[in-house]
N, C-alpha and C positions, 0 to 999 in steps of 0.2 A: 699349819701353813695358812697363809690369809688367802681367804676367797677372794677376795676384793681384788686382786688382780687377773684385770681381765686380757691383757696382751704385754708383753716387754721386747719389742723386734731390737732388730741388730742395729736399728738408730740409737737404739734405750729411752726409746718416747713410752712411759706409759699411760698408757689409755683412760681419757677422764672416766669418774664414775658416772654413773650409769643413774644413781638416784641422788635426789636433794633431803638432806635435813634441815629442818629451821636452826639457826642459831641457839634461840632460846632451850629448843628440845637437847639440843649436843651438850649444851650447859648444863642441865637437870641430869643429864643422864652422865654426866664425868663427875660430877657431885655428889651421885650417890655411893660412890666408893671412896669418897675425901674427909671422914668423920672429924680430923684431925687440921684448924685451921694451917697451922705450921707447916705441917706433911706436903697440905696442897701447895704451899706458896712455894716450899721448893723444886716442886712439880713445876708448879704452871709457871717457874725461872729459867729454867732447862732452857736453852739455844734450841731452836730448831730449823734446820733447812731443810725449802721444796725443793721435794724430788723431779717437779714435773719439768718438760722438758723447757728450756731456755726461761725457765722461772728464778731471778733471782732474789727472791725473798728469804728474809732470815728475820727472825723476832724471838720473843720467848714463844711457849707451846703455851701461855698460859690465856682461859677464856676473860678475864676481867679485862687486858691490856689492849688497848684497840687496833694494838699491832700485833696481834697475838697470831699465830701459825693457825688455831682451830679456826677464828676469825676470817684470816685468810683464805684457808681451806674452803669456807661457805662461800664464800663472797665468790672465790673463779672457781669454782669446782674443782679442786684439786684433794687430791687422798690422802698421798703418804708423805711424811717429812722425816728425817735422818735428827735425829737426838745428839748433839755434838761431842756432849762430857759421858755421853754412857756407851754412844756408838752405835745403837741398836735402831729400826727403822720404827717408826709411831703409824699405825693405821686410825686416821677419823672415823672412818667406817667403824671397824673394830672397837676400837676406843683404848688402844693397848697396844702393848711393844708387840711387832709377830715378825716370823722369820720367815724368810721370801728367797728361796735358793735361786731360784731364777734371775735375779738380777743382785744378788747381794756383794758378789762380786766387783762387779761394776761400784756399787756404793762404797764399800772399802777402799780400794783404788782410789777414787775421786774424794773422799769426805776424810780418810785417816791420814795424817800426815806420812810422807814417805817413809820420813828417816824410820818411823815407828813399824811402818808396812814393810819395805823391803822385799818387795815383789811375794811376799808370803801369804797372800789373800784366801789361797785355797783352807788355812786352817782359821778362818774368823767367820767363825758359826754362833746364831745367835738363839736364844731361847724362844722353839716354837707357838706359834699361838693355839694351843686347844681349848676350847670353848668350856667343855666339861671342867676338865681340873684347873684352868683357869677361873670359873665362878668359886669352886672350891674355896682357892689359896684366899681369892678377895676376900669374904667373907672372912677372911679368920684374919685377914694380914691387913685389909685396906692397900693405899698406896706405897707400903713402906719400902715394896721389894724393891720400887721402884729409888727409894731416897737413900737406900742402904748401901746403894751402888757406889753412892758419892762418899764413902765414909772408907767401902769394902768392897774397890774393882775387881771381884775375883772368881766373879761366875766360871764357873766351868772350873776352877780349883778349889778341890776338898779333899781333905785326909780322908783314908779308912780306918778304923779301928780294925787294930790285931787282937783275932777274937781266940789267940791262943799257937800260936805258929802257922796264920796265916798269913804273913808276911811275904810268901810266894805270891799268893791271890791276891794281893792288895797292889803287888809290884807289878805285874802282867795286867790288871786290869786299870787300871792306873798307865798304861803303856797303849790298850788299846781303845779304849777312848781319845786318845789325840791321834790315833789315825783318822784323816780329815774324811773315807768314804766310810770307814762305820759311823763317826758322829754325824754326818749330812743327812743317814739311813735312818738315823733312831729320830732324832731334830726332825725331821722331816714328816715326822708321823708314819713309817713305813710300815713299822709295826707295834701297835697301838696295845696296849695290855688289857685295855679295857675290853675290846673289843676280840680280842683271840679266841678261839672256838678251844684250846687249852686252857687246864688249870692252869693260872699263872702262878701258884705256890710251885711247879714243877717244870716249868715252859721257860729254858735260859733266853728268849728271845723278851720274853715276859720281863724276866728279871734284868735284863741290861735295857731295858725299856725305861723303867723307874729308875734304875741306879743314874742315866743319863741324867733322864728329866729332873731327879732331884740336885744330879752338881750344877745342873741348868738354870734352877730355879734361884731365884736370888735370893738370900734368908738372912731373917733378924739374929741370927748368930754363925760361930763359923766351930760349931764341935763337928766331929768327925760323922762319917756315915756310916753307919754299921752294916755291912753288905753281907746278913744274916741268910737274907733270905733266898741270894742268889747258893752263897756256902750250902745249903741246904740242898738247894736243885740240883748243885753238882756233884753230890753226895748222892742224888737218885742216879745220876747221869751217869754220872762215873763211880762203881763202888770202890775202886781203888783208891780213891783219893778220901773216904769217908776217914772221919777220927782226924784229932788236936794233934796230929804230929806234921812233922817237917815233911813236906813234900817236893818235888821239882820242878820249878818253874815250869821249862819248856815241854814236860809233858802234862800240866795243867793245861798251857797255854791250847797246844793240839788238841787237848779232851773239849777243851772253851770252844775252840773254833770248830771242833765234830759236832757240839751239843747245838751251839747256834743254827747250822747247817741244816743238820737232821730237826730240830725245832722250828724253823722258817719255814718248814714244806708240810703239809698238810699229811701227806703220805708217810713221813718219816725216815723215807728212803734217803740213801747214801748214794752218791755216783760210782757210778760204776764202768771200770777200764773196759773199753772199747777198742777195735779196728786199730787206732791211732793214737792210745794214749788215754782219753779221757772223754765218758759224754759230759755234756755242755748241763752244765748248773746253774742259774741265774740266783740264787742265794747271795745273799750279800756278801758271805764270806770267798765263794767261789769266784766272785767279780771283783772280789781284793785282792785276795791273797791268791790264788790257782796260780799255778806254770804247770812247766811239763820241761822234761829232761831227755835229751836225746841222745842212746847210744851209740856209734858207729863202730863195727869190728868187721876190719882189713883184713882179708886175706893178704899173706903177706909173698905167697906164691902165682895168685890167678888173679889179686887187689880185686875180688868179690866184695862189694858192701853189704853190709845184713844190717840194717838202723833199728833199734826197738824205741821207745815211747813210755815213759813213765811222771803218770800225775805228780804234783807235789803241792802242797801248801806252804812249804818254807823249804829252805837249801840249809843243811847242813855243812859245813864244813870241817876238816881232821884239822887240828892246831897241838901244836909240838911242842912243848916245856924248853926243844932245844932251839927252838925259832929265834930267830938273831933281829928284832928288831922288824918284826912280820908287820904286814898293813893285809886292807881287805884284799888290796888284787894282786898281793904277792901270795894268799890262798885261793882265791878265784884262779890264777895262772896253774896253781900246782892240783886244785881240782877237774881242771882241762887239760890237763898235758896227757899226750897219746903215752898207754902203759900196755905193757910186751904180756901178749896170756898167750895160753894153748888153746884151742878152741875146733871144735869142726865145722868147717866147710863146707857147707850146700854142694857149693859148686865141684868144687874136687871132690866131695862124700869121704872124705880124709879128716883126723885132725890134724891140723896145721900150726903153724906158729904165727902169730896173729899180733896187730895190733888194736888197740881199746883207748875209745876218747868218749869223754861224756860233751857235753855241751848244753847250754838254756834253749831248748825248744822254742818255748815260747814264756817272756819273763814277767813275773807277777805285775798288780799293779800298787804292790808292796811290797821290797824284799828285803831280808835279813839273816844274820851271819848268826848261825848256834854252835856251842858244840856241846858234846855226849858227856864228857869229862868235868873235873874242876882240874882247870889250867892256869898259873897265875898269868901266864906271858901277854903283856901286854899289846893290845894290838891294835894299832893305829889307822882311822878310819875319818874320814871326812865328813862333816854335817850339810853339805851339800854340792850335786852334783856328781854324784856316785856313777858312771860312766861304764857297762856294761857291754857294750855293744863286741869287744872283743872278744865274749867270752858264749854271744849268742849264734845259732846254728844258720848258716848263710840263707837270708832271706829272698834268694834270687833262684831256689832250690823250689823245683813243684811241689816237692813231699811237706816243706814248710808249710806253702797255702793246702793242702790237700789236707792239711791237721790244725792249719791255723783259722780254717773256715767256722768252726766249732764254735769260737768265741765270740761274741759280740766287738770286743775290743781289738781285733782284730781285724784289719781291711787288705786286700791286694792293694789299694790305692798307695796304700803309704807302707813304712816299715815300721815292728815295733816300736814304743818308747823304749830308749835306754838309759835315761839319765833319772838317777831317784836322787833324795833330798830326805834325809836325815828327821823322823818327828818323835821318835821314842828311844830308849837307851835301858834293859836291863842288868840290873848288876848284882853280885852275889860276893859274900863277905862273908868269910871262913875257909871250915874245907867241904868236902866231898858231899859228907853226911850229916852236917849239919853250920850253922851259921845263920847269917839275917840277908835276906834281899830290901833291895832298894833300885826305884827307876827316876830317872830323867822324862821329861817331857815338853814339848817345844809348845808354848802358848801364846796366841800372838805374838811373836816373834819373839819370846822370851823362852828360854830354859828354865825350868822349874828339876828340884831334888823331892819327889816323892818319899818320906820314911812312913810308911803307915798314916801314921795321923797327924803328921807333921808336913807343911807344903813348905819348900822354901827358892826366892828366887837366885838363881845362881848363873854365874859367869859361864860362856861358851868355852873358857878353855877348862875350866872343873868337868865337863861333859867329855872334852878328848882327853882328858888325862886318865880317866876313869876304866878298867878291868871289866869292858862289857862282857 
């Protein structure tokens, strides 16, 4: 992340820098990574626009042009300019593309055409600036990563190689990298490989670190990535899933999301069910993916409530071979519906005849539909605006805030979010025990078909049609 930013307030002024370079030194030193006459010219051709506030200058980025953005830059002190054909922000300071979450938003919004945005800003994440493996890449690459852009828009899309029936692994992770709060977390330098007090041959935080950085990184070719060496950590992680056979997505995906958990925290420790359901995690995964599930069983003689609390990191749902034409909240509806048990009674000290409702405690800030089976039935689901709030436990209720205090995401002020917005799509092709997965992925407002090692863009309605 750029230092160089020293304020972004809710005007979106940001704050000139703080030091002067001479023109000539900024020249010398953007030079020495330009070995390649050609390379530079189409660098320093690049549109760019000041970001500062009420600056409307636009020129190329390049130093020869007397209208050039560096030029500019010295002349009012200004930092950062927006790269128009790659989209990414340019720091003078820096002397390189770097990614600024605190105002990057706002940049997309205002710099990328609507029609292209489509209020989707949350998933246009750009390739972090780190200093170390940044001198790295230069040194072997020059500016090319920068020109390759223009040939090959597709940072952030790369196949994996299938290293032998890992086609689950490639599908799920491939799924969870376009969730927009794990790529912000890894983009962001949250947790840095080089740096972790873990082997990173064995540390899954380690290994989705690189794996990111590299579909991040912009490259002179587009072969696949071979994601050896995370396969490897989840082979320590998990010995169940070790060996070249077929395994199941969604309990890869749980063992990914335990390994990251338990590897993000120093201690290694796992949360553990508490008073109310769940203590509070601040793990990246626990701050995505977490809910919690709430019992209620009715006396159906003295209408005693007895509520229990159970964590969750995804919802499960039962779906039925004999389902007529099901969507999500025709399952959501029938995983809520009050169902008739025996049960005993506190109150009476009897068993009783009772009723039993589940309900979303409290709802992820991700959610998604599994099931246990292979079901062909098709099941129809919306790519955005996914509307929940029916199916969550009345937030006007003490015992909500008395369990919902736990979270950060959480406030008495407001009520949960209910509304989600479609960014991944797993899918499985065969039967039971074996066949090929494959995922969908929303990027920049576009849908991508994930096969392994093959990325391809495809129509939103190929995404609804498809056997999630």
């Amino acid at each position: 992340m750029c230092r160089h930013v020293k304020h972004w307030g809710g005007n979106g002024r940001i704050r000139r820098w703080s030091s002067r370079k001479g023109f000539e030194e900024e020249k010398k030193h953007v030079e020495m990574y330009l070995d390649d006459p050609q390379m530079k010219r189409k660098l320093m051709d690049e549109r760019c626009v000041c970001l500062e506030e009420s600056c409307m200058f636009q020129g190329p980025l390049g130093i020869e042009n007397n209208d050039s953005f560096i030029k500019h830059a010295f002349l009012h002190h200004h930092i950062f300019g927006w790269l128009e054909e790659l989209q990414v922000t340019y720091c003078v300071e820096c002397l390189d593309i770097v990614y600024i979450p605190e105002f990057e938003t706002q940049l997309c919004t205002k710099y990328i055409p609507r029609d292209q945005l489509n209020g989707n800003t949350s998933l246009l994440k750009r390739k972090r600036n780190r200093e170390d493996e940044c001198d790295e890449w230069i040194a072997m690459y020059g500016y090319k990563h920068v020109t390759s852009l223009k040939v090959t828009p597709t940072t952030g899309l790369c196949g994996l190689l299938n290293m032998g029936n890992t086609c689950f692994m490639n599908a799920i992770l491939q799924s969870l990298v376009h969730v927009p709060m794990i790529l912000h977390y890894f983009l962001a330098d949250q947790h840095n490989n080089k740096s972790c007090p873990r082997d990173s041959n064995f540390c899954l935080c380690c290994n989705m670190d690189k794996l990111i950085l590299e579909m991040y990184t912009p490259r002179t070719e587009l072969a696949p990535i071979v994601p050896y060496n995370l396969l490897y950590a989840m082979w320590n992680h998990a010995d169940f899933l070790a060996g070249y056979r077929q395994q199941d997505g969604h309990e890869f995906l749980i063992s990914l999301l335990d390994g990251i958990h338990s590897h993000s925290r120093l201690t290694g420790a796992s949360p553990r069910v508490g008073a109310h359901g769940i203590n509070p995690c601040d793990c990246i995964i626990h701050q995505t993916f977490a809910g919690a599930l709430r019992s209620d069983i009715v006396c159906n003689v003295c209408n005693s409530v007895s509520s229990a609390y159970d964590p969750i990191l995804d919802l499960s749902v039962a779906v039925d071979a004999n389902d007529i034409e099901p969507d999500v909240h025709y399952f959501l509806n029938r995983f809520t519906s009050p169902e008739a048990i025996e049960a005993r009674c506190s109150k009476c000290n009897k068993n009783r005849d009772c009723k039993k409702t589940l309900s979303i405690q409290m709802p992820p800030n991700r959610f998604d539909t599994l099931t246990q089976s292979k079901v062909s039935t098709h099941i129809t689901f919306p790519t955005a605006n996914l509307n929940i709030s029916a199916y969550v436990a009345n937030p006007l209720s003490p015992r909500y805030y008395e369990f919902a205090h736990l979270f950060e995401s959480m406030r008495r002020s407001s009520p949960p979010c209910t509304d989600y917005d479609l960014v991944a799509v797993v899918n499985h092709h065969g039967t039971l025990h074996s066949g090929h997965y494959t995922s969908f992925g929303l990027h920049k407002n576009t849908w991508y078909l994930f096969d392994d090692s093959t990325v391809e863009a495809v129509p939103k309605s190929r995404v609804l049609e498809s056997q999630a």
